[in-house]
N, C-alpha and C positions, 0 to 999 in steps of 0.2 A: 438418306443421310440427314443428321441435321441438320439443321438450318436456323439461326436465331432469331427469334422476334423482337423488335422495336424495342419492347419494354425489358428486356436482356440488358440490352446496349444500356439503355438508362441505369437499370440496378445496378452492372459493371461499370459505369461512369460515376455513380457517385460510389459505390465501395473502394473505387482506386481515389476518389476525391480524399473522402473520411481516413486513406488508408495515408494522407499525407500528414495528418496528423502526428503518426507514429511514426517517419520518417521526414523528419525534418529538416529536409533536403529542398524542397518549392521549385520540385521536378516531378515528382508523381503527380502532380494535380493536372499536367499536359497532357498527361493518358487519359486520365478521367474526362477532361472537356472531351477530349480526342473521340472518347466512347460516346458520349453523351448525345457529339454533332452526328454520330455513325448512327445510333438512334433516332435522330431525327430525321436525318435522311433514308431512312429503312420505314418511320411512317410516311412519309411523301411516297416512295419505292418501296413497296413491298414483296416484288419479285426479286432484287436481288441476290444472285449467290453467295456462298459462303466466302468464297476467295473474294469477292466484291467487294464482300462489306468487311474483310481482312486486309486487303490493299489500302478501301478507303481509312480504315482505324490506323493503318501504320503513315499513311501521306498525310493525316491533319495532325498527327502527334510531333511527326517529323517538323512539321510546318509549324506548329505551336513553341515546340521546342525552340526552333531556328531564330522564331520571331521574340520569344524570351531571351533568348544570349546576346542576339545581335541587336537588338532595341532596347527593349525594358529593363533587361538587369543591368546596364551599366549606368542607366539612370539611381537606381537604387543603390549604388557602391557608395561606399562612406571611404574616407581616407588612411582606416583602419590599415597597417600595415604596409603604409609608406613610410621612406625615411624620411630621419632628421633632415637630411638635408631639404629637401623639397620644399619644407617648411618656412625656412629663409624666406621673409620677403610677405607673407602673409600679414592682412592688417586687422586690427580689432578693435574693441572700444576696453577702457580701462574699465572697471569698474568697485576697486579700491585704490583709494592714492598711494603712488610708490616714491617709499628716500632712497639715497645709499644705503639706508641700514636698515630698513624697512622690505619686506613684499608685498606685493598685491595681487589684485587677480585679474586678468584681461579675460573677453569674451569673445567669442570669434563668430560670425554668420552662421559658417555650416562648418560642424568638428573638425580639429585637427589633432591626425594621430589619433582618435577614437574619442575625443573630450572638445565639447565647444566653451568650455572655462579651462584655464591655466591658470596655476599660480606663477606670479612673475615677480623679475625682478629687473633694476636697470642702476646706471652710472650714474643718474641724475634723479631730483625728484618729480614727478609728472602728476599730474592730479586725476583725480575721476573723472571719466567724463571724455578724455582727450582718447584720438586712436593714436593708436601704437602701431610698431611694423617691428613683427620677430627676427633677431639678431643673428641669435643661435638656439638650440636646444639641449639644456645641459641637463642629465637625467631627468627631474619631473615639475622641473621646474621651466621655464623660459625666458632669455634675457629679451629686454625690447626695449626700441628708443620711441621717440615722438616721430608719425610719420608726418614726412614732407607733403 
């Protein structure tokens, strides 16, 4: 029966790597490490069986997977497709002066709704430079006053 060699596991680790490329998903590339560690443990063991080194390929992908959803990628989540409302209450720095009849544009830390600038607008006039705290969200614009 066959049985794969070390440097198997390596060329399937990185073909599933390269193969995320074309699937830009930043899920295939857990199989490929997945394969790559099954390769390295197949040169330290190189009597393992096939079901061996098939349990081990599916428990570190499992594992990589697990450790991606439930660690890493919620670090990486932007606020891309939250509501307006949530938005309320967020604060920023001006970076054009705004009148009554005037907009400007505030800048935010870390994006909000998918954009870390907004053009804004407010009741009063506020100069550059000062932070703001968002009011409302009225299409693609933002209202904001002067935070307290």
């Amino acid at each position: 029966m066959f049985s794969p060699e070390w440097w198997h596991w390596l060329v399937l680790g990185l073909a599933l790597t390269m193969a995320e490329l074309a699937v830009p998903a930043f899920f295939v590339v857990w199989f490929g490490i997945a394969a790559a560690a099954v390769g390295l443990v197949l040169l330290a063991a190189p009597e393992l069986a096939l079901s061996t080194q098939l349990l081990l390929w599916t428990a570190f992908s499992a594992a990589l997977v697990w450790i991606w959803f439930r660690h890493l990628r919620p670090r990486t989540m932007t606020a891309v497709g939250t509501s307006a409302a949530t938005v309320a209450g967020e604060v920023g720095v001006l970076v054009a002066d705004i009148t009554p009849d005037s907009r400007g544009q505030v800048r935010f830390q870390k994006p909000i709704l998918g954009a870390d600038a907004w053009e804004a607008y407010a009741d009063t006039a506020i100069a550059a430079g000062e932070r703001v705290r968002v009011v409302a969200v009225e299409g693609s614009y933002v209202k904001v006053e002067k935070a307290k």
